[in-house]
C-alpha positions in Angstrom: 0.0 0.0 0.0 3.1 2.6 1.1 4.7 1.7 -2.1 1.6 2.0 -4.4 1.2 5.7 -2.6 4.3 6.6 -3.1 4.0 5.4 -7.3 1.2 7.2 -7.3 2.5 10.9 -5.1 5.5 10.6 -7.7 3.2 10.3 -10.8 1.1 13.3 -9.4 4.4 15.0 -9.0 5.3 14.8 -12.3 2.3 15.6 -13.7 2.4 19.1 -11.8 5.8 19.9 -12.9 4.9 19.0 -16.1 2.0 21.2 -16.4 4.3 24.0 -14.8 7.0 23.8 -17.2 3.9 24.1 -19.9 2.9 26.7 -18.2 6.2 29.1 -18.5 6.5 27.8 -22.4 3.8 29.2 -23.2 3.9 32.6 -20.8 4.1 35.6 -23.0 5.3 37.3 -19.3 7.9 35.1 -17.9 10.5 33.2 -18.6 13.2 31.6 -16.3 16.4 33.3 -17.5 16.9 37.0 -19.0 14.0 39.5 -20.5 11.0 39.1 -21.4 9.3 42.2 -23.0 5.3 41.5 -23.2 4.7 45.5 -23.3 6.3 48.7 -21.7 5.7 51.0 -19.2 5.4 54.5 -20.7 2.9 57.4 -20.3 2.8 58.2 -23.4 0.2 56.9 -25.8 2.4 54.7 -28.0 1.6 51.2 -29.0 4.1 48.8 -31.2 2.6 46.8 -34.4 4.5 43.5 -35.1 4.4 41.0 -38.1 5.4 37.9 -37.8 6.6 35.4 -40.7 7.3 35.9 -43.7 8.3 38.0 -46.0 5.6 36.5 -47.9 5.4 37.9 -51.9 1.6 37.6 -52.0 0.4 39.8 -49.3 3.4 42.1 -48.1 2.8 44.4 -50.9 -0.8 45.7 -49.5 0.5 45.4 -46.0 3.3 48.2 -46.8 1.3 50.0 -49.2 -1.5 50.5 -46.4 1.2 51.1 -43.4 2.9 53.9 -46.2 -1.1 55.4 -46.5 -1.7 56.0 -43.0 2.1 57.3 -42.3 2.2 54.1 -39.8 5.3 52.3 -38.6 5.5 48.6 -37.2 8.2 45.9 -37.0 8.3 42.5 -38.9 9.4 39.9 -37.3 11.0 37.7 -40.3 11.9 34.4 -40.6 15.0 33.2 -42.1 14.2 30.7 -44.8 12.0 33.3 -46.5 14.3 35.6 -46.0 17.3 34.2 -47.9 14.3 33.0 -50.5 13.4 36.6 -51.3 16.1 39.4 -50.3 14.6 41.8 -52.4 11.0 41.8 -50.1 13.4 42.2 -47.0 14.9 45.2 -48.8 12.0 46.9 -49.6 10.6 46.5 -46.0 13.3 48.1 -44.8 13.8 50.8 -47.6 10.2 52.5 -46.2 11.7 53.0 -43.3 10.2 49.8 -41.4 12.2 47.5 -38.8 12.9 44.1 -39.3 13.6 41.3 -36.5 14.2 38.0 -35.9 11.9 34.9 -36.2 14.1 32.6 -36.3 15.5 30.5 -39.5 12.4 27.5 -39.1 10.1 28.4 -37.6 10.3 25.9 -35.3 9.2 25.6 -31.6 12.2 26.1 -29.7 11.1 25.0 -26.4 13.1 21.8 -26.0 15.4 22.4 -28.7 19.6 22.2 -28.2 22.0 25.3 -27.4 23.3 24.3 -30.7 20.5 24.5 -32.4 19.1 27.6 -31.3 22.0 29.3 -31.9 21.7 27.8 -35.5 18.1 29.1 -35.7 19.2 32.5 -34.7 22.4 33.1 -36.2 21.7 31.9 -39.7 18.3 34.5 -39.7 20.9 37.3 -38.7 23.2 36.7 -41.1 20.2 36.2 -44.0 19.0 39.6 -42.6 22.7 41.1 -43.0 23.1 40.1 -45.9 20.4 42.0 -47.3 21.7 45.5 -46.2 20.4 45.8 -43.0 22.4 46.9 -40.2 19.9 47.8 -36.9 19.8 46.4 -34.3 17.9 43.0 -34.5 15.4 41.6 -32.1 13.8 38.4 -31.6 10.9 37.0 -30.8 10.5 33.1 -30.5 8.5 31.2 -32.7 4.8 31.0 -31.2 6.1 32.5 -28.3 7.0 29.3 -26.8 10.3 28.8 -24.4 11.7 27.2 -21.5 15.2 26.5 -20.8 18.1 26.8 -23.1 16.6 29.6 -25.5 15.6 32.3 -22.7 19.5 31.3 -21.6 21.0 31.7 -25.1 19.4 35.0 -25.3 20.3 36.0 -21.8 24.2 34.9 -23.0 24.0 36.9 -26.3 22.4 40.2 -24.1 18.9 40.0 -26.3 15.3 39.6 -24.9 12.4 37.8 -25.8 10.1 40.2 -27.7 6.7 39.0 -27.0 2.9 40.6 -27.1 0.4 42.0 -24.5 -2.2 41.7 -27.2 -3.1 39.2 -29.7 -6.5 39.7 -31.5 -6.2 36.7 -33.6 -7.4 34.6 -30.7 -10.7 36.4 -30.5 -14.2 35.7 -31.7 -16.2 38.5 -33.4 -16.8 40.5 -36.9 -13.8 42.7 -38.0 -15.1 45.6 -36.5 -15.7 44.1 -33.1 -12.2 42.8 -32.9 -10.4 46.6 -34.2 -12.7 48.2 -31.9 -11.6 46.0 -28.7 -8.1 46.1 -30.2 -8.0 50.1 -29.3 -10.5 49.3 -26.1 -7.4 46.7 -24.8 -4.5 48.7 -25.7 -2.5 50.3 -22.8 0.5 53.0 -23.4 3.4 50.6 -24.6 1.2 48.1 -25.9 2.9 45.7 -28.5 0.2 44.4 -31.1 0.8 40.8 -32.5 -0.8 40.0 -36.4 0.5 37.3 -39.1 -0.7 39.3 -42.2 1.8 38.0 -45.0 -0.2 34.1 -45.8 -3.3 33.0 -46.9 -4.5 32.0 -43.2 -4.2 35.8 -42.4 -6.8 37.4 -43.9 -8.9 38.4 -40.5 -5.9 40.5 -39.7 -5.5 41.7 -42.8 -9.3 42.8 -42.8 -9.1 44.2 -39.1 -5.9 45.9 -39.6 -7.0 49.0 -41.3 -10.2 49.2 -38.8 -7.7 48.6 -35.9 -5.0 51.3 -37.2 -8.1 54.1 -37.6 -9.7 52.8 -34.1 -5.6 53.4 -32.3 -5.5 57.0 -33.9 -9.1 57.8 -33.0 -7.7 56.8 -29.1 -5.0 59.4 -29.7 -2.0 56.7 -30.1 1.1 57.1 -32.0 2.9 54.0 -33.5 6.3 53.1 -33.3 8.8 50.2 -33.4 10.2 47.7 -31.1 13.1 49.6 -30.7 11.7 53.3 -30.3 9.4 51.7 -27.8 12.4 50.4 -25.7 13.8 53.7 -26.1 10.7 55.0 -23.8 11.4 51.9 -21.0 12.4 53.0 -17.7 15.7 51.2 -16.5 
């Protein structure tokens, strides 16, 4: 009887850390080694829009043509492979004045992934990113924001944080206008803005977009990148 409780105490044991190492892969808040940015503490009314994947040849086009329309920033958070596949859509992102991060190479989920590895996944998109001209500073955010161990260490080593979201409409239920309007309803001062815009599956964020941008301005907010939003974080 001890022996089958204690089988049974271990199994719940496991089961709980389990579930609490889940837990932190998935937090968009914490992470067990270095910084995690989820949004920043400002007063003034600035918010961050970020892109993720891609650069895509179908849909980036409308998506900088519209940013370019409403005098809007935001950053794109690229990934790798389509990077080194089309140089000349990483060129032009960053030739109207957008900024451009890392997404890794893959796109893969880093959570239980080798030091070797992730600093394949990383170094390879910086150097497909260099090699198209660009020389700011690159962030990164992990593939669908999910980490644990090695990569919040990696990142910690190489003095880089995980760039992560405090809102993320593409998890919400409603009509595009309901999800721009609750977009500029949610939005705090520092606010970073998570869309995937640049493949087929995107087009509800590439619908809600233009409502969302209109809905920020009519809340007085001003837009700016990952990096000019850093600028604003207190030490």
């Amino acid at each position: 009887m001890k022996r089958l409780k204690f089988i049974s105490f271990t199994l719940l044991l496991c089961l709980a850390i389990m579930f609490g190492l889940w837990q932190v892969s998935r937090s968009t808040s914490f992470q067990l080694f270095g910084d995690v940015i989820t949004r920043v503490e400002t007063n003034e009314p600035i918010i961050a829009l970020t892109f993720d994947d891609g650069p895509g040849p179908k849909y980036l086009a409308p998506v900088l043509e519209l940013l370019d329309k409403e005098d809007v920033t935001a950053t794109f958070f690229l990934v790798g492979q389509a990077v080194r596949d089309h140089p000349e859509l990483t060129q032009d992102i960053a030739a109207r004045g957008y900024e451009i991060a890392n997404h890794s190479f893959t796109h893969p989920r880093m959570v239980l992934m080798s030091m070797d590895r992730i600093a394949q996944e990383i170094e390879n998109t910086d150097a497909a990113i260099r090699a198209t001209g660009y020389t700011e500073p690159l962030h990164f955010r992990p593939p669908y924001g999910k980490k644990l161990v090695n990569l919040p260490r990696y990142l910690a080593e190489h003095d880089r944080a995980s760039i992560m979201w405090d809102i993320a409409p593409e998890k919400w239920n409603g009509s595009v206008e309901e999800i721009a309007n609750r977009i500029a309803n949610e939005a705090k001062p520092g606010s970073i803005v998570l869309f995937h815009v640049m493949y087929n599956s995107g087009g509800m964020s590439r619908a809600v977009l233009p409502l969302a941008i209109k809905a920020l301005k009519e809340q007085g907010f001003r837009f700016v990148t990952i990096s000019q939003l850093l600028e604003r974080r207190a030490p």
